[in-house]
C-alpha positions in Angstrom: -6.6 -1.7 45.5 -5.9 -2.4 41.8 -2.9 -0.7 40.1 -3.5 1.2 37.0 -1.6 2.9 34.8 -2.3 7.1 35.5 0.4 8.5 33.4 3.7 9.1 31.6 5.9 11.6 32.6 8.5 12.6 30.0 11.9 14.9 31.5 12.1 18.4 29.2 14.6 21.2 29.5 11.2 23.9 28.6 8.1 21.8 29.2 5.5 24.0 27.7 6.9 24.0 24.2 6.8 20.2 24.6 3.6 20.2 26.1 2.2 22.5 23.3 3.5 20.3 20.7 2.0 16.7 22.2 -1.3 18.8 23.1 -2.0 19.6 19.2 -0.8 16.2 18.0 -3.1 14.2 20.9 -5.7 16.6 20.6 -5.5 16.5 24.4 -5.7 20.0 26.5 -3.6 20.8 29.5 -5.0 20.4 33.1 -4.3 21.7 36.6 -0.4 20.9 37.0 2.2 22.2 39.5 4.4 25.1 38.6 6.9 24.5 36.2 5.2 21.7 34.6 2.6 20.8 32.1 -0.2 17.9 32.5 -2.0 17.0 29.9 -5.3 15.5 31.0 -6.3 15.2 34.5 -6.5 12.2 36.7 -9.4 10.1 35.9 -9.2 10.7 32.6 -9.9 7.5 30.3 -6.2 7.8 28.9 -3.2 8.1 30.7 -2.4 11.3 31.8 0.7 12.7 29.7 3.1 14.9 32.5 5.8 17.4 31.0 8.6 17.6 33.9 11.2 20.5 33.9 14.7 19.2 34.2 18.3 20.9 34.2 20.3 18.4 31.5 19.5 17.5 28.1 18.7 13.7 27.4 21.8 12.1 26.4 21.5 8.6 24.5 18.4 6.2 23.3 15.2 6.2 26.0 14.2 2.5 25.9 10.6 3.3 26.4 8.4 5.4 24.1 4.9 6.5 22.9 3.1 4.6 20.1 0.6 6.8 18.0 -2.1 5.7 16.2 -3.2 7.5 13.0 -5.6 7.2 10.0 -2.9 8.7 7.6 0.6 8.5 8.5 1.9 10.8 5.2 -0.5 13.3 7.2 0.8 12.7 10.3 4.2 13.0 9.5 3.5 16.3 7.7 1.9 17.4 11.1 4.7 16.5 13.4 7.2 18.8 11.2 5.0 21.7 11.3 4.9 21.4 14.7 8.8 21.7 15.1 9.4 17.9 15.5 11.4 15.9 13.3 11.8 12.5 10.7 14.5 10.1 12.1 14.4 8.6 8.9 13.7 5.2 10.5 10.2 3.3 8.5 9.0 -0.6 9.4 6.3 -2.1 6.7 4.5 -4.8 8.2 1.4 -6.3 6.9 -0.7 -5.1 9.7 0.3 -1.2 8.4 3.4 0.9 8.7 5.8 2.5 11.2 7.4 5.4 11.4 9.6 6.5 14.1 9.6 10.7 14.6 10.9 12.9 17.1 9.2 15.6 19.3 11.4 19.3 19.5 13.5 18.2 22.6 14.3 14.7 20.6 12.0 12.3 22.2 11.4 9.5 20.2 7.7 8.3 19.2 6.1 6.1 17.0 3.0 7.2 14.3 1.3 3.6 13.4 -1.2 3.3 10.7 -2.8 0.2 10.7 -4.3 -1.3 7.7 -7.9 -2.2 7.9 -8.3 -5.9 8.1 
């Protein structure tokens, strides 16, 4: 059997309010799940399934692993992360390949939006 990647799951204190925020942002709609949590995608899918897990403590400190986003306009992007309740850390990287900007779902989970310039 090969391994392959199936998923991410990501800890929240109220899963569905992330889940609803990375579903409009993805453009990906929620699939069977057990109670309590939120899966976006089901297994099989051609991306990785995204899993929302309840949890009893906030996140305390930096994750060390996080999601990369692709987008066509990141001024755009950014604009639809905030009106979805999620926030700027301020934090920008210019490259020559395109630009990235790191942002912050509503429980404070940190993402990249990567716009990379056409070649």
């Amino acid at each position: 059997m090969a391994n392959v990647w199936s998923g991410v799951t990501i800890d929240c204190l109220d899963p569905e309010r992330v889940a609803r925020f990375w579903s409009v942002l993805l453009g990906r709609e929620p699939g069977p799940s057990e109670h309590g949590w939120v899966y976006l995608g089901e297994r099989g899918d051609p991306q990785p399934r995204l899993v929302f897990q309840p949890v009893s403590e906030p996140a305390t400190g930096k994750v060390r692993i996080h999601l990369d986003v692709a987008v066509d306009d990141i001024e755009e992007a950014m604009a639809t992360v905030l009106a979805l309740g999620g926030r700027s850390t301020g934090e920008r990287h210019d490259y020559d390949e395109g630009v990235v900007v790191v942002m912050a779902d509503p429980e404070n989970h940190e993402f990249c939006l990567v716009q990379y310039y056409q070649a």
